[in-house]
C-alpha positions in Angstrom: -57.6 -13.9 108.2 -55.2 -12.1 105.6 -54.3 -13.5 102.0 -50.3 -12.7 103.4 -50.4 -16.6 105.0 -50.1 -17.5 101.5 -46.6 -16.3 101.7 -45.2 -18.6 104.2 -44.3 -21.4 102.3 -42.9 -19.1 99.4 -40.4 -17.7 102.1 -40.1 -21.4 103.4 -40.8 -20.2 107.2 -43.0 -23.7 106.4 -43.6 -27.0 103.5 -46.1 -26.2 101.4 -47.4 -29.6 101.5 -47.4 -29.4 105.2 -50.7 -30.5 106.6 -51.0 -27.2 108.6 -50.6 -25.2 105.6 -52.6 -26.8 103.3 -55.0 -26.2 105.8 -54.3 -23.0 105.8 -54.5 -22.5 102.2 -58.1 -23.7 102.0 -59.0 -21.4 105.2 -57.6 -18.4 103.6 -60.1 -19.7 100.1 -63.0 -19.9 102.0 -62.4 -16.9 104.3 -61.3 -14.9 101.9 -63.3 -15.9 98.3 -65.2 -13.0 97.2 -68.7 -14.2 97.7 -69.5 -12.3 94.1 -66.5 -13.9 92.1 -66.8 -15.5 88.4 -63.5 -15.9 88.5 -61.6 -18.6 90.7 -58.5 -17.5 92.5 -59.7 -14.4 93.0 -59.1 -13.2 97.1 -59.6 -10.4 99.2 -56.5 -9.1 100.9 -58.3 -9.4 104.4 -62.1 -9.4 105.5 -63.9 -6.7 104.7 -67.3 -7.6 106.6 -68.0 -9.0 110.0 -67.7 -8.3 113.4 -63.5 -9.4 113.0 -63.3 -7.2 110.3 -60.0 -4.8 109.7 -61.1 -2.7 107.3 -59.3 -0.2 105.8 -61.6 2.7 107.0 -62.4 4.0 103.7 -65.8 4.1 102.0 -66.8 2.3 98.9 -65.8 -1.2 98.6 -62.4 -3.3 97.6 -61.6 -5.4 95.0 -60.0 -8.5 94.5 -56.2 -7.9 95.9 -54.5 -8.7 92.4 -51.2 -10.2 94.1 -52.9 -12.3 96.6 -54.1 -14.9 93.8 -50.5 -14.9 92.6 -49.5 -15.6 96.1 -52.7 -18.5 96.2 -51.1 -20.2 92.6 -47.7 -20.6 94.4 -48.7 -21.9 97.4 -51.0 -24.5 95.5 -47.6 -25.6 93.3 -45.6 -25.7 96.7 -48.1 -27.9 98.2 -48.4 -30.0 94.9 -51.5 -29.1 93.4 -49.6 -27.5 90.6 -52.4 -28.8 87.8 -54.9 -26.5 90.0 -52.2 -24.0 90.0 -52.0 -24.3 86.2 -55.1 -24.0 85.4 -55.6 -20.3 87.9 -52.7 -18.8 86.3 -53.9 -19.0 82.7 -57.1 -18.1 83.8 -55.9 -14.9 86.2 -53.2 -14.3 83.0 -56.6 -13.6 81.0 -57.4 -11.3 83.5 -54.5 -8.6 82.4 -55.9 -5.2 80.9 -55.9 -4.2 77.3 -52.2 -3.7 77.3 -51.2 -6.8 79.3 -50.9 -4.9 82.7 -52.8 -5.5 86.3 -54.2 -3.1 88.6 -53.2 -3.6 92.3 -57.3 -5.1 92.1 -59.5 -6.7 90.4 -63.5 -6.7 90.2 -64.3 -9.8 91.2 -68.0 -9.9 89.5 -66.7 -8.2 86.3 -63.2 -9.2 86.0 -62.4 -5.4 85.2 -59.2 -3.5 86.5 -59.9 -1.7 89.7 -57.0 0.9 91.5 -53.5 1.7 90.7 -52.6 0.9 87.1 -49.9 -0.6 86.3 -49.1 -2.1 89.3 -45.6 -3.2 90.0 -46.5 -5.0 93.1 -48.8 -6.9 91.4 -46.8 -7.8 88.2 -43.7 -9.3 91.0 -46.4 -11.5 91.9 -47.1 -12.7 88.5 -43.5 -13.2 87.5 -42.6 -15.0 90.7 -45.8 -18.0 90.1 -44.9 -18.1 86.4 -41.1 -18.6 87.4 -42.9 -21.0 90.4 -44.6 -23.3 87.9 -41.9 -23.3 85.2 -40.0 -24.9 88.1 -36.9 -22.4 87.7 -37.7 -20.7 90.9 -36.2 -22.2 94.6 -37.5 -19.6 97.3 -39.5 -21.0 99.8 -37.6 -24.9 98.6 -34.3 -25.9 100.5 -31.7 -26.9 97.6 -32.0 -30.4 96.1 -27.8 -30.6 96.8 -27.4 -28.8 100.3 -24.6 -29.5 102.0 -25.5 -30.3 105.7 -24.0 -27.6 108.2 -20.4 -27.7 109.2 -19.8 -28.7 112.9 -19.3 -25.8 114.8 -15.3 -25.6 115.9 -13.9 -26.1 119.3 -11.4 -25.2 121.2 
């Protein structure tokens, strides 16, 4: 299980509302949840524990992987739970460090701002949900006034 699913209606490989993906939205929640979180929307990259782990081979432990909730609050809008999706932005939003900036994690338990500071990857993430929810951004949606296809020519 990796939080990167999340990303497959954003790139509109599928509907966001499709029953396989909202599916796959609450698998990648409970999979990936930490266990230790106050704060909702909060996910591991990947699985850190268990026999199917992947690991990253380093010692200590992970945080939170900052973009993945980002990636979690537009896939919720794309599969119409955008009141849900709401309401994780404003609370991940509160998240940001003294100066407004994320780290590439977050402690779940604490909320506190864990690795690489600021993190650019992390801040795309932001922009693209808060561009998702004031409904001004199309990925992952085919356009409202597309044209079908032209036949291919003949001869």
């Amino acid at each position: 299980m990796d939080a990167s699913l999340l990303m497959l209606p954003i790139i509109g490989f599928i509907d966001g509302d499709h029953p396989i993906m909202t599916r796959t939205i609450e698998a990648v929640r409970a999979q990936l949840t930490p266990h230790s979180t106050v704060h909702p929307g909060l996910l591991y990259r990947y699985r850190l524990d268990g026999p199917d782990s992947l690991g990253d081979g380093l010692a200590g432990t992970e945080g939170a992987f900052t973009i993945a909730s980002f990636w979690l609050i537009e896939a919720l809008a794309l599969a119409g739970n955008t009141r849900e999706a709401n309401e994780l932005f404003e609370t991940l939003a509160a998240l940001a460090g003294d100066l407004g900036a994320f780290a590439e994690e977050i402690d779940p338990a604490t909320g506190a701002q864990l690795g690489n500071t600021p993190q650019a990857f992390t801040h795309i993430g932001l922009i693209n949900a808060g561009l998702r929810l004031a409904g001004t951004s199309a990925k992952g949606q085919a356009p409202a006034s597309a044209a079908p296809a032209p036949a291919p020519r003949t001869g």
